[in-house]
C-alpha positions as CSV (number, residue, x, y, z in Angstrom):
1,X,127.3,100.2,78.2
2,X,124.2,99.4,80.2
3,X,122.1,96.6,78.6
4,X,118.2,97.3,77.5
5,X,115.5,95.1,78.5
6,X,111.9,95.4,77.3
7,X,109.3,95.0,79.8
8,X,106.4,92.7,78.8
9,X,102.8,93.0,80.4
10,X,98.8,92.7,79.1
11,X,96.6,95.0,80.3
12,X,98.1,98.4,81.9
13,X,96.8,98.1,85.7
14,X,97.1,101.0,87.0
15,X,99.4,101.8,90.6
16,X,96.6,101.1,92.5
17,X,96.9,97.4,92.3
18,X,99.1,95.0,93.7
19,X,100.6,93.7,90.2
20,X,100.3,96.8,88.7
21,X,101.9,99.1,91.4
22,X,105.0,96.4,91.0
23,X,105.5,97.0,87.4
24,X,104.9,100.6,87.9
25,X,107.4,100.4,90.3
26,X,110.1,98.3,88.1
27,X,109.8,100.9,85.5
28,X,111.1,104.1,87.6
29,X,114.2,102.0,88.8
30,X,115.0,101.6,85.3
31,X,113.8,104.9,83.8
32,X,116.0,106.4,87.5
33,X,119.1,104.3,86.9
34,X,118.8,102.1,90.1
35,X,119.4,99.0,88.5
36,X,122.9,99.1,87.7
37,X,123.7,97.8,84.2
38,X,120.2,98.1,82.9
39,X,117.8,100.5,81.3
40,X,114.2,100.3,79.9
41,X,114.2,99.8,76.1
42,X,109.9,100.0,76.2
43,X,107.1,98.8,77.9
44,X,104.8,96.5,75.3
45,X,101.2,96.4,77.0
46,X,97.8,97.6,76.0
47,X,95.1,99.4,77.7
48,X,92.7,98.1,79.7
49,X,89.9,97.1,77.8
50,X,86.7,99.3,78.0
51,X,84.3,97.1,76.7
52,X,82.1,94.3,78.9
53,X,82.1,91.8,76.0
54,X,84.1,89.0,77.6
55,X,84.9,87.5,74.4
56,X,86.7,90.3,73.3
57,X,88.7,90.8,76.2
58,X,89.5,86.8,75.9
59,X,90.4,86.9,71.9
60,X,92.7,90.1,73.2
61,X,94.8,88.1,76.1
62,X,94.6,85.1,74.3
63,X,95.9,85.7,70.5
64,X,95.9,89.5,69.7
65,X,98.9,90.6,72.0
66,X,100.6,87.2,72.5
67,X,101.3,87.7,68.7
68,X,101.9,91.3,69.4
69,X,104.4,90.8,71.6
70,X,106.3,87.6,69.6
71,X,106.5,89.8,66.5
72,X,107.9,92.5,68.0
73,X,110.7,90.4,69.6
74,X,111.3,88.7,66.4
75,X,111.4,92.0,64.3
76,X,113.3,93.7,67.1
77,X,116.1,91.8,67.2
78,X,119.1,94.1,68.6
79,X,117.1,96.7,69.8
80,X,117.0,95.0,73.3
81,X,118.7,92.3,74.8
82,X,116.3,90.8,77.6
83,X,112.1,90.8,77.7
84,X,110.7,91.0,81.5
85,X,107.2,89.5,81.9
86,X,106.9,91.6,85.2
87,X,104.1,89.0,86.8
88,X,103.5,85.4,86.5
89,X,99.8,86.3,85.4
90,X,100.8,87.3,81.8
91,X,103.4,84.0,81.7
92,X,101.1,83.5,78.5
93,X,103.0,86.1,76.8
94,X,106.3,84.3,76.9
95,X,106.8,83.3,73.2
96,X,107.7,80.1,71.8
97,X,111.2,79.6,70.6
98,X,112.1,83.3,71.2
99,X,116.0,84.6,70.2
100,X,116.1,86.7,73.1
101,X,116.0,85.4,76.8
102,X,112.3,85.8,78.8
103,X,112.0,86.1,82.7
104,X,109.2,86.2,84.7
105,X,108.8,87.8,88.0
106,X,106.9,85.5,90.0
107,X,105.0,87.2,92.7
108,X,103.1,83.9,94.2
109,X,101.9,80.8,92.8
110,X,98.8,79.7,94.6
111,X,96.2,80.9,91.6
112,X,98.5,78.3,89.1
113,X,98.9,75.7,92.3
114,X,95.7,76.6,94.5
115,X,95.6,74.2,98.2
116,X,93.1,74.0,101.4
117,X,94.6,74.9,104.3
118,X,93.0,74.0,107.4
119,X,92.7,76.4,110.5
120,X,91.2,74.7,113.6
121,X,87.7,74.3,112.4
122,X,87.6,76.1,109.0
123,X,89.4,74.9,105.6
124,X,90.6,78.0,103.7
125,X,91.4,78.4,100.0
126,X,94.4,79.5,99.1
127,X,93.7,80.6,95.0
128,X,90.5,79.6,93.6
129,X,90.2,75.6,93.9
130,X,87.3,74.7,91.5
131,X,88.1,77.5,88.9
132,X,85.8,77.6,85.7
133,X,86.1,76.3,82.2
134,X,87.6,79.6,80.8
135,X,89.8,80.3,84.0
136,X,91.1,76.9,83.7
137,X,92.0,76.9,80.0
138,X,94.2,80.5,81.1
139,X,96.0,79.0,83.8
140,X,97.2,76.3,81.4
141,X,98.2,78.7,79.3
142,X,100.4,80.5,82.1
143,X,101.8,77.3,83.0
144,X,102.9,76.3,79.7
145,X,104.2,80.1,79.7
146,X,106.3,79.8,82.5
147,X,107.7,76.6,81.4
148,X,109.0,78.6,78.3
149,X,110.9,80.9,80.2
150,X,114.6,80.8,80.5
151,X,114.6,82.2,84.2
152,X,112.1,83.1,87.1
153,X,112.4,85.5,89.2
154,X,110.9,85.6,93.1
155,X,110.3,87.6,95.3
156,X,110.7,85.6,97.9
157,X,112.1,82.7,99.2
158,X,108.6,80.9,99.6
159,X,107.3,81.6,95.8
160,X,111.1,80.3,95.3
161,X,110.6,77.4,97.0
162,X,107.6,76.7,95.2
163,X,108.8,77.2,91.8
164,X,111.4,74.8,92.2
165,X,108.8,72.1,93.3
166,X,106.3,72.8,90.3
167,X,109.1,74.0,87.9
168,X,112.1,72.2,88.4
169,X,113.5,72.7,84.7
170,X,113.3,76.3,85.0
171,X,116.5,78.1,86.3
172,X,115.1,80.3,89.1
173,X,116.3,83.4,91.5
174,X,114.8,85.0,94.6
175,X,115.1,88.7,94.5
176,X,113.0,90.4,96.9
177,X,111.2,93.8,96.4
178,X,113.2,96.6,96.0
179,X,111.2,98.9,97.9
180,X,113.1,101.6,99.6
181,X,111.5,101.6,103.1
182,X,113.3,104.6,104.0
183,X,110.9,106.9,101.3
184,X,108.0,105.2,104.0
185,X,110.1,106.2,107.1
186,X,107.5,108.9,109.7
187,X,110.4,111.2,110.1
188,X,110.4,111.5,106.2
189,X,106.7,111.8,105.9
190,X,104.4,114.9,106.2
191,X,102.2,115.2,108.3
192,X,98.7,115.4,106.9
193,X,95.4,115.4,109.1
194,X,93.0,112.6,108.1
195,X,90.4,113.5,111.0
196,X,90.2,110.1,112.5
197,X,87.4,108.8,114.9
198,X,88.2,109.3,118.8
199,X,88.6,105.6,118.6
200,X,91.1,102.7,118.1
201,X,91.1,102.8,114.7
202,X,92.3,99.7,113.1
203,X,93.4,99.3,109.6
204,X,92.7,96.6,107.1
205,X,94.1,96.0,104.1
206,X,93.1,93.5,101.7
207,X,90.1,92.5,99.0
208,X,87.5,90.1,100.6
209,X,89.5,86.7,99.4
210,X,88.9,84.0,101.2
211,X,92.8,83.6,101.9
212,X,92.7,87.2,103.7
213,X,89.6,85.4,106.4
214,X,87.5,89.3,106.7
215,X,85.1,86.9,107.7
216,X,86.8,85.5,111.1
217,X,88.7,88.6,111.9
218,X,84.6,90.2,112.0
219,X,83.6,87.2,113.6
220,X,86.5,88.1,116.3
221,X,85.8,91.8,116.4
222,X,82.1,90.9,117.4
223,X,83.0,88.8,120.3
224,X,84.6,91.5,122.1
225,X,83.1,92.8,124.9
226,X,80.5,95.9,124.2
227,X,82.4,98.5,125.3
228,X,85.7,97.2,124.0
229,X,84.0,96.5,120.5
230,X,82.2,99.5,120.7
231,X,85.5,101.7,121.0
232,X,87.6,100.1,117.7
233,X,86.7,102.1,114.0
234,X,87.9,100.2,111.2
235,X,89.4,101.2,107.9
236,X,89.5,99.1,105.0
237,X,91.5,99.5,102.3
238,X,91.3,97.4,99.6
239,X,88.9,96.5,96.8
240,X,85.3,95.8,98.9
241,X,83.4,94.4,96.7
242,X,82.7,91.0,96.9
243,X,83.9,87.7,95.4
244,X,84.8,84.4,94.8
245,X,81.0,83.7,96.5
246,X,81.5,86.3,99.3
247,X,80.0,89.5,100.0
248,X,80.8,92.9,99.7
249,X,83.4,93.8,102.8
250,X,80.5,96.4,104.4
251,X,77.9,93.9,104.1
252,X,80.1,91.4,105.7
253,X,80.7,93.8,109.1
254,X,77.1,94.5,108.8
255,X,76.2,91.0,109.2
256,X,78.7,90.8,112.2
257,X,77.0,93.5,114.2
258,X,79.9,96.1,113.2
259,X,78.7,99.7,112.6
260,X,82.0,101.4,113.2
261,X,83.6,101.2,109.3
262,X,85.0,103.2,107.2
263,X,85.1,102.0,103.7
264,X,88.5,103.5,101.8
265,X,88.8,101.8,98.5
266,X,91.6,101.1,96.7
267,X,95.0,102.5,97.8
């Protein structure tokens, strides 16, 4: 008999986002039998938030579904057998003495453990270094969360590596992403006509975070020489708005003397 596990997130991101295309993900190998020996018992979550008032969204992450989602492991004992926490940014979640074993699946750690890396001239952040008051009270939470777990789960052997540094006590696993690259294959594709530019058209994918350096590979771009530069269309993909002190991603080309851009949005 195939055991049940309940999947545990906060808000329901949609498939259009990293995290949330990953849970998405989780839940039709389960729901399609895929991961042998398991099926979904329920996803606990709650919709994203419409409102702009930051406190409610705080009093929401912070104490309204933690205590959802510890009551209904404590008044659903039998009904499922493990609770997934399917991304290390809702660790928060993981209750305190719970009767049922919690995993987390760790995608990266650099927003709990941010560093500067330094590439020839330029030091890049990796996470946000100096986060604010608020940001820094959550990321203790998640930290305290993850340290309540009974196993991690990473998807790689780097985010492995660096749980075992900054988590030693927690029994952890590197199971990487089962995505089915075959499904992604050309031959298995159909062909659909996106009307591109007569042009090298070069695609980027990524939100303007520091770590992702839009700025040098702009920088780069507008070095070329004019009739190279002037031949290359690019296609961003991504959020483009701008953050963590940066611009948006067509201002930023704009101030690199790129004209050639296509702006997609999120996938």
């Amino acid at each position: 008999m195939a055991k049940r596990v309940l999947l545990v997130r906060g808000g329901a991101l949609g498939r259009n986002t990293g995290l949330g295309a990953a849970h998405h993900n989780l839940v039709d190998m389960l729901n399609s039998g895929k991961v042998t020996g398991w099926q979904l018992a329920g996803v606990c979550e709650y919709p994203l938030s419409k409102t702009s008032n930051p406190l409610s969204r705080i009093w929401n992450r912070w104490f309204s579904h933690p205590k959802r989602v510890a009551k209904k492991i404590k008044n659903e004992v039998g009904e499922f057998d493990l609770v997934h926490i399917t991304d290390q940014e809702q660790a928060h979640l993981v209750p305190k003495d719970s009767n049922i074993p919690v995993v987390i699946t760790v995608h990266d750690l650099f927003h709990l453990f941010p560093e500067q890396l330094q590439f020839g001239d330029e030091i890049v952040d990796i996470g946000e270094v100096s986060p604010g008051m608020i940001r820094r009270r959550d990321l203790n939470k998640l930290k305290h969360g993850v340290r309540r777990a009974s196993h991690l789960i990473c998807n790689s052997q780097h985010t492995l590596g660096a749980a075992k540094i900054n988590f030693p006590k927690v029994q952890s696993t590197c199971i990487p992403l089962g995505i089915d690259s075959a499904k992604y294959h050309p031959d298995n594709q159909e062909l659909v006509d996106i009307s591109l530019p007569d042009a090298c058209n070069l695609l980027v994918v990524g939100s303007n975070d520091p770590r992702k350096r839009m700025k040098f590979l702009f920088e780069v771009i507008s070095k070329l020489p004019t009739e190279v530069r002037q031949g290359i269309h690019l296609h961003h993909v991504g959020n483009s708005d701008g953050n963590f002190g940066l611009p948006p991603i067509a201002e930023l080309a704009k101030s690199c003397g790129i004209t050639n851009l296509t702006i997609h949005g999120s996938s």
